[in-house]
C-alpha positions, -999 to 999 in steps of 0.1 A, spaced: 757 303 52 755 267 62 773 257 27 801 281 36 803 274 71 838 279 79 834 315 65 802 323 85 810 304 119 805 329 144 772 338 126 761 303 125 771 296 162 751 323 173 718 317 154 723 279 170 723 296 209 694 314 201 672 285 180 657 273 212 634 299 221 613 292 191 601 258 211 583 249 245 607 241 269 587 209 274 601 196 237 631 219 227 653 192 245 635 163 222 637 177 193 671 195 189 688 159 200 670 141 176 676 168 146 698 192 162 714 201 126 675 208 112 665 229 139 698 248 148 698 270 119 665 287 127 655 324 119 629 345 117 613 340 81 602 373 61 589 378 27 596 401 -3 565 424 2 578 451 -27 609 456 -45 619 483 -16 603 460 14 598 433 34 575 416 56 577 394 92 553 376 105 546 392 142 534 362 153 501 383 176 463 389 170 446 417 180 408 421 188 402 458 199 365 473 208 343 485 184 361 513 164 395 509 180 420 506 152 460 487 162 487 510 146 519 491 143 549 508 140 586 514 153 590 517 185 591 558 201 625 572 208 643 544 202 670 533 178 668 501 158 684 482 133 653 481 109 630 506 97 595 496 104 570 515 84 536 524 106 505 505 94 467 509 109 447 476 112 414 478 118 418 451 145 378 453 165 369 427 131 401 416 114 415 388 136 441 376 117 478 373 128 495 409 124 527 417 100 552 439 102 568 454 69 605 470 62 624 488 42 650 462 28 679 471 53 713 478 38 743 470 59 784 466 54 788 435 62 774 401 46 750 388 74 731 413 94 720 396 126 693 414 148 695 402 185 659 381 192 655 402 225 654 439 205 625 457 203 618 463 168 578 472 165 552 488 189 515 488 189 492 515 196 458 519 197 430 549 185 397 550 183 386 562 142 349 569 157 371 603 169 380 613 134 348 628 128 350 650 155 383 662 150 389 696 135 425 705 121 433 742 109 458 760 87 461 798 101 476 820 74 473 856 97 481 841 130 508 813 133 501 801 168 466 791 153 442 799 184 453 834 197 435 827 230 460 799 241 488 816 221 481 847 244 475 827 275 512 805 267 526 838 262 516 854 295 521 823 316 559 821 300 565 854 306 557 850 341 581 821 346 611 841 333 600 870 357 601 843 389 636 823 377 639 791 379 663 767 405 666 734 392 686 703 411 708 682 393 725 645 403 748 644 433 743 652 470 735 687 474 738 693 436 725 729 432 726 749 397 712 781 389 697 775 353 686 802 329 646 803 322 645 805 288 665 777 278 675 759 309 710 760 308 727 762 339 752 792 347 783 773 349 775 756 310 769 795 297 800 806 313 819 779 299 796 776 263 779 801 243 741 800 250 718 786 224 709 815 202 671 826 199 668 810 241 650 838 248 619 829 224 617 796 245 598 806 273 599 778 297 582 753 276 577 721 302 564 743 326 542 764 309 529 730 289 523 710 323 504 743 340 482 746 309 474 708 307 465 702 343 441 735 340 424 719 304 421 686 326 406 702 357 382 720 339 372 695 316 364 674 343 346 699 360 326 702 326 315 668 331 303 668 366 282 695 360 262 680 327 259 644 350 
């Protein structure tokens, strides 16, 4: 880029208002007077990691617990330029600085620049010591796998629908009458077809938050009583 400057300028402009953050405030001044053309062309370095991927250095340790493993991946529910592929490090001994691998992104254009403030890997942490004690199932005669829960989802969902449901949108005194299977309001159905199948949803949310605060309750309940 910097051999064809006058073809990449705004690229190169932009990498040089960004090269700072790479120093201490203390000597960014310092330096970039003294060799302002060697350090204005800074980005972050990555690494041919297959034919398919790269790495990045993430420039972050991790020392977990005993057992606790760091998964890092892209980020939840949000959109990015890159495609970060998940990787588990087993971070309570490995102490060495973490790396994040890509897909080799393909773009239109010549340069694809990715701002330095985006988000573009997460970290989360699980304990392997659990794998043991977790038990996974594949039901063949009964595809809601324990028919204890299904039956108690089913009954709880049921009554939902039965009650109705008011829910308050944005806006002052913002009232809409929604319907319980599906949640859309009665102004959207009368101007839209409802989703078809909306009466198979059952109130999801609320039927998930009930059950999950009655698991948590007596789980803790469990516990107090064996202390």
């Amino acid at each position: 880029m910097r051999e064809n400057s006058n073809k990449f300028k705004k690229e190169l402009k932009y990498i040089e208002q960004n090269a700072h953050i790479l120093f201490k405030k203390d000597i960014d001044q310092q330096i970039l007077s003294k060799h302002s053309r060697l350090f204005s062309d800074i980005v972050q370095p990555y690494n041919s990691f297959t034919d398919k991927h790269i790495s990045m250095r993430s420039g972050l340790w991790v020392h977990t617990p005993p057992g606790v493993n760091t998964i890092i991946g892209p980020p939840i529910n949000q959109k990015i330029k890159l495609s970060i592929m998940s990787g588990s490090i087993e971070t309570d001994w490995h102490h060495f600085e973490l790396f994040i691998v890509c897909e080799i992104p393909s773009f239109e254009e010549q340069v694809l620049i990715i701002n330095p403030n985006s988000i573009i890997a997460q970290m989360f942490f699980i304990n392997r010591l659990d794998y043991e004690q977790t038990e996974i199932r594949f039901s063949k005669d009964h595809p809601s796998a324990d028919p204890i829960y299904a039956k108690a989802w089913n009954d709880l969902g049921n009554q939902l629908v039965d009650k109705g449901k008011v829910i308050e949108r944005g806006g002052i005194s913002s009232v809409q009458i929604s319907c319980p299977h599906c949640f859309v309001s009665i102004t959207s159905a009368a101007e839209n077809a409802i989703p078809e199948g909306h009466i198979m949803r059952r109130a999801f949310n609320p039927a998930y938050k009930i059950l999950q605060k009655e698991y948590h309750t007596n789980y803790f309940k469990k516990d107090v009583i064996k202390s």
